[in-house]
N, C-alpha and C positions, 0 to 999 in steps of 0.2 A: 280786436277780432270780433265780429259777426256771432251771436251766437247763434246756432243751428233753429230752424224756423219749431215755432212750438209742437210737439208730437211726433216730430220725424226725428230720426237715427242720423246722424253723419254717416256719407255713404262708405267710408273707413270701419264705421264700427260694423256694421250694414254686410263689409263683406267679411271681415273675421268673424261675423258668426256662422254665416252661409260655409265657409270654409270647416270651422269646428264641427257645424252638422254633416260634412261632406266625410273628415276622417274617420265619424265617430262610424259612421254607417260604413266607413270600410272595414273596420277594424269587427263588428259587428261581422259581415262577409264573411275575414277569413276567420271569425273565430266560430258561426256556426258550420260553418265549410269543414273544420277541422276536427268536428261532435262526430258520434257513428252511433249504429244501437248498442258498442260495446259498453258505451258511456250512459246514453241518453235513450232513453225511450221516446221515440220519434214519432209520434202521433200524428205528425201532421203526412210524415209516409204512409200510416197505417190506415187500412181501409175506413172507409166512412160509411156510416150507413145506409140503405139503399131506400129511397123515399116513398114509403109504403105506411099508410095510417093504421094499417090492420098487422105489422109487422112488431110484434112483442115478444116472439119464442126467445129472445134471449132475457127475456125478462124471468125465464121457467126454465130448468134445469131439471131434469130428475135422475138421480145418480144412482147406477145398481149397482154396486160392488157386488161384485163377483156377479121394380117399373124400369123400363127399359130408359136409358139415358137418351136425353132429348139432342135433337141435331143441333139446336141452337144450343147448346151448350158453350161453343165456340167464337171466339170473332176472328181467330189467329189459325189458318192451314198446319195441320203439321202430320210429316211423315213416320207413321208405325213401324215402318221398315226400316228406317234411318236416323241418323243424329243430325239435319242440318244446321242445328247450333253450335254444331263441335269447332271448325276452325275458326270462328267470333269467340270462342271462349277459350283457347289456346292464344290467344292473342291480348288476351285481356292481362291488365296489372295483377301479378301478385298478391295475397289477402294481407290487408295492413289494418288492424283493427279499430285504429284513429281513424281512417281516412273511407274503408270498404261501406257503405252502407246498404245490408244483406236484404233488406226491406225490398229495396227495387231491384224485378229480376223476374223470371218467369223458369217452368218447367220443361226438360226438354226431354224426348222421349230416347233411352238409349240400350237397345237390345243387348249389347256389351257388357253391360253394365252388371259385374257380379257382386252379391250381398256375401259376406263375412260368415254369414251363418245361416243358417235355415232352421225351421222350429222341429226337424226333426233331429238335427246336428247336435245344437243348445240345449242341454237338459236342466237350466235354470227358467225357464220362461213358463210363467201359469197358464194355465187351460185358456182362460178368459181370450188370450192374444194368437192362440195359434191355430192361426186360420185354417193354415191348409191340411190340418191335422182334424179341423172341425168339419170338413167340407168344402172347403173354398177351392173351386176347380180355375177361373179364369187367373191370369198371373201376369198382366201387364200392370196392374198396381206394383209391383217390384222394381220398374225400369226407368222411372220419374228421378233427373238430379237438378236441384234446386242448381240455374244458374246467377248471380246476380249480376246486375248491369254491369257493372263497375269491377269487376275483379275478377277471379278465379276461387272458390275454395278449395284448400287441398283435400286430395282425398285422404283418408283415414286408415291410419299405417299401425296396425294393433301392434307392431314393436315400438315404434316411434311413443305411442301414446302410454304405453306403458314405463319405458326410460322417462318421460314428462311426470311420470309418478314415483317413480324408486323411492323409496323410504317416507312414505307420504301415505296419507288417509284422505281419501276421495268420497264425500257424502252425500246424495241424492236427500233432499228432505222433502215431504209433501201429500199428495193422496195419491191416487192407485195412476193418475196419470203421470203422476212426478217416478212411480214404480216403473212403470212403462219403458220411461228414458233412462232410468237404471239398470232394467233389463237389459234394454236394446246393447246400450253403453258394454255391459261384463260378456255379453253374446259376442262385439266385436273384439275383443281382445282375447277371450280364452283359450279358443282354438291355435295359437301360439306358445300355448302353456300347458308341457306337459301334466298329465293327470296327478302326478308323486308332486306338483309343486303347486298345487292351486286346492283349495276348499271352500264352503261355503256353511256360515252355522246361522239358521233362520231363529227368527225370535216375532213374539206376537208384532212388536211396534221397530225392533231393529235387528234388520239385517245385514251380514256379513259376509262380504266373498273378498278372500284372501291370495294375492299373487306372491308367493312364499319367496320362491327367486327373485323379485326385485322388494321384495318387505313394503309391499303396497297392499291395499284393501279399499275396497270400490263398496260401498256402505250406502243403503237404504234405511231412513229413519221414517216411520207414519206418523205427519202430523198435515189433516188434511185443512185444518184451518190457521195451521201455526200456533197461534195461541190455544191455550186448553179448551176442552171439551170434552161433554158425556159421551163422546162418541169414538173417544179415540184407541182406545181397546177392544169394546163391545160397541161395534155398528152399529148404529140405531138408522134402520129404514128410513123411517119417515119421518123426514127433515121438520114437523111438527114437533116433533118431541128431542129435537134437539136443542141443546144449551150452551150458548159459548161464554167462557169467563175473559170476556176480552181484554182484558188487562193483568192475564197471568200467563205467562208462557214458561217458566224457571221448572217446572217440569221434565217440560223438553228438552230445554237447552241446556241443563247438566251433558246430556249428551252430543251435543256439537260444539263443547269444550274440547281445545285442545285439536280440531281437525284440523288440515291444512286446506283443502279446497271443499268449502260449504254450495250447494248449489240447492236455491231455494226455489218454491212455488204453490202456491195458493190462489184456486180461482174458482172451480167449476163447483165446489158444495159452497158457495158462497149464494149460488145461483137457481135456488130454489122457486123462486118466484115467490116468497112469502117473506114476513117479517121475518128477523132472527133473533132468536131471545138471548138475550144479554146478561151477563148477571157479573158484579164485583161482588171479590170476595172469593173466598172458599167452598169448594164442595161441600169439607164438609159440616157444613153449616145450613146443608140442605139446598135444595131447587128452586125454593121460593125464591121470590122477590125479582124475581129478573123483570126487564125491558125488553117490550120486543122494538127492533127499530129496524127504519132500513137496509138494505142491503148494503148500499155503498158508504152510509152512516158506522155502521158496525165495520165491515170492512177497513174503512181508513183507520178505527180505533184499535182495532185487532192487529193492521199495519205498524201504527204508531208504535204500541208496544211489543213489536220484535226489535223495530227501526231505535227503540231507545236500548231494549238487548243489546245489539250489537254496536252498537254507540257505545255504549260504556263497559264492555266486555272486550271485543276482538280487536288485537294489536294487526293491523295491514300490515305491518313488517312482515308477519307469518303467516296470516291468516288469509287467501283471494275467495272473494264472496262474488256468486253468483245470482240470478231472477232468473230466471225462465217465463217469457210472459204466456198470456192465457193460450190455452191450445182452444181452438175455437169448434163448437158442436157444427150440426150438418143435421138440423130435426125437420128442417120446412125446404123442400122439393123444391118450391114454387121458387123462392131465392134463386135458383139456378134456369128457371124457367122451364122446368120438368115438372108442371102442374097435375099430370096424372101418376104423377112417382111417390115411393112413400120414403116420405126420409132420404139416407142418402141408399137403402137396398136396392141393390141392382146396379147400383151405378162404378162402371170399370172404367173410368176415365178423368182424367183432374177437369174443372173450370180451364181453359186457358185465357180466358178473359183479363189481361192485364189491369191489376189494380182490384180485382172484383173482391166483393163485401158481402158475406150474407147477415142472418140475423143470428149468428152463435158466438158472437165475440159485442160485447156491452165497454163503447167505447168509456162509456162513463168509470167504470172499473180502474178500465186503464187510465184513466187522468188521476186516480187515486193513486194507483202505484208510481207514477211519474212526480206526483206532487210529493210524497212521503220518501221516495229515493233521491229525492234530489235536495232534498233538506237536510240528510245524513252526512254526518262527520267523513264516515268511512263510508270509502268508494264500493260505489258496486257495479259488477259488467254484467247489463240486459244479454239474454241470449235470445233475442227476436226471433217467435218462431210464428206470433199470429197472420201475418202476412201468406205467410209463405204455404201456411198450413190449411187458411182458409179458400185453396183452390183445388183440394185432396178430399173430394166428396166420396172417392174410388176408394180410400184407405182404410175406412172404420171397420172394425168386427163384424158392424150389422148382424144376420143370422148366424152366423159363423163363430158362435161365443160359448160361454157358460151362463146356466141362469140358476140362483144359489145352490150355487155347487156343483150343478150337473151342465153336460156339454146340452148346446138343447136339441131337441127330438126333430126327426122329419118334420113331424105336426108341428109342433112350436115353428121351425121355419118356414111352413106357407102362412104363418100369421106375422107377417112383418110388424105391421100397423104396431103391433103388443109388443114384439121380441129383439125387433132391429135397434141396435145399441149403435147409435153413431155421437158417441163420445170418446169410446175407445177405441184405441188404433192398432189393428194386425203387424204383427212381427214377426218375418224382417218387414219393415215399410218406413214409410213415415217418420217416428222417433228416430230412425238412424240417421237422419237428414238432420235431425237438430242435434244428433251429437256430431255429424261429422263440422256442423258451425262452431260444436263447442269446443271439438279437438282442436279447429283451428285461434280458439282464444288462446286454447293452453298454451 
């Protein structure tokens, strides 16, 4: 036999590999075909940044605890009077958490469309959220339901989500936006629960609201960077004189011992636009010595060490662990192309721009939380809300808040420029849209 000419393949071997590269790239298909955000954080769905060399507001965050919208706002018509998305989305599959991915979808405007609660109904919700308690006269921020491409979500059935709970501890962990989706969260189920069968006992860093009749409890824990910090009892303003001990969190997590549904999140005090000082070791051992390092540096380290927390603590038998990814800011107008607007004040209307991106969501962030969750032993289901949240310019507080402590004044409200808070989101609005995604993990 001939041996084959020197440097070439027999056309035999030539196609079993052509063949092997052929199944592998099927298998490939269905197997990310078969990923969703409950799995995966999906970046490659998630907005991309929009190409502008002067565009760094997401590089600068500033967190307080406690202009007329532009025509182009638009690419997509859509009727204020009407839902013409309703019968495409009656027709649409089922929500199947493997298969749904909520990322692609847009908002549909639906006058019907009635909230669970209202901030005068809810007597759990802080000053900070309750818009129309502050001022807030216009009300079509209220009628936006997130549809996605691909499926249906159900709506949010305050009995149904409470039996999903019976004898179970429900925990919101994170900073005042992780409070937010806690709020929203006990707003939609209480009013189903007589007053003799429901409580609530607040604490500086953890809170408690108790559904006595089904022996559930719907629980808010403050920790706004996950891991420890000078900050997380007594606020400290200015994220200068903050200190995080990025590789200690056992503080914390004595108390999300033993929950049955954790729901984590960590993003916007990360985003201060300055270094973050770092420090191993103990408080108290003093404040010296620390490193200040990058944001997304410290970030992954502060990650790391929750990701090894729950790695060698939480049995998945018992324990479903949730993320919630970054809720994204609304500080730069122009992103929307309302270049004489401030922030998002004034603005009563979502982007409809399918796919659109502004500058308040730092993809880099997210590739940190996608590389760190996906290294972990034990699963975790993304609750994908940056997509979906970054076309809800209409939704934030803006004027319509508290500024330490007090609701703010007429005067404070003609000074947007200073006052307008578009980090935090009016309730009902907004957060209830990521929990009615999250009721439907449950």
């Amino acid at each position: 036999m001939k041996s084959a000419a020197r440097g070439k393949l027999p056309l035999s071997i030539v196609a079993i590999v052509i063949c092997i590269f052929v199944f592998i790239g099927v298998l490939y298909i269905e197997d990310t075909g078969s990923l969703s955000s409950a799995t995966l954080l999906a970046l490659q769905s998630t907005c991309s940044k929009q190409d502008d060399p002067d565009n760094n507001s997401s590089r600068s965050v500033k967190v307080q605890e406690k202009s007329t919208t532009s025509t182009s706002l638009t690419e997509e018509k859509d009727d204020l009077n009407g839902i013409d998305g309703e019968e495409e989305y009656e027709e649409k599959a089922e929500f199947d958490p493997e298969k749904c991915n909520v990322v692609k979808g847009k908002w549909v405007f639906n006058r019907s469309l009635k909230s669970l609660y209202s901030d005068e109904t809810c007597p759990y919700l802080d000053k900070q959220v309750v818009c129309v308690k502050n001022g807030r006269r216009d009300s079509d921020y209220r009628y936006w339901e997130w549809q996605p491409d691909e499926c249906k979500l159900p709506r949010f059935d305050p009995k149904t989500a409470l039996e999903k709970l019976r004898g179970q501890r429900l925990m919101f962990v994170g900073d005042s936006l992780q409070r937010g989706q806690w709020q929203s969260f006990v707003c939609m189920v209480e009013s189903v629960i007589p007053a003799k069968n429901k409580s609530i006992r607040r604490g500086r860093s953890h809170t408690v609201f108790k559904a006595k009749e089904y022996n559930a409890t719907i629980e808010f824990y403050w920790a706004p960077f996950l891991v420890e910090s000078n900050s997380d009892l007594r606020i400290i303003g200015n994220p200068k004189d903050r200190i995080l001990r990025v590789d200690a969190v056992k503080k914390h997590a004595r108390y999300w011992e033993g929950v049955d549904i954790l729901v984590f999140n960590s993003y916007v005090w990360w985003m201060s636009g300055l270094k973050i000082k770092s420090l191993w070791g103990s408080f108290a051992n003093g404040e010296e010595g620390y490193e200040e390092l990058d944001a997304t540096i410290a970030y992954r380290m502060g990650l790391k060490t929750w990701a090894n927390w729950v790695d060698s603590t939480i049995d998945p038998n018992k324990t479903r662990l949730f993320f919630t990814t970054m809720s994204p800011t609304h500080m730069r107008s122009a992103d929307w192309h309302n270049k004489k607007g401030i922030r998002c004040y004034n603005e009563t209307r979502p982007v409809l721009k399918r796919g659109y991106c502004g500058s308040g969501s730092d993809k880099r962030m997210m590739n940190v939380v996608s590389s760190v969750v996906g290294k972990m032993k034990v699963p975790v289901s993304f609750i994908n809300i940056t997509q979906m949240s970054e076309h809800r310019i209409d939704g934030h507080t803006s004027v319509y808040t508290e500024y330490q402590g007090k609701v703010l004044t007429d005067e404070q409200k003609e000074d947007p420029k200073r006052y307008a808070d578009c980090i935090h989101w009016c309730l009902p609005g907004v957060p209830d849209t990521w929990n009615q995604l999250f009721y439907a993990y449950l």
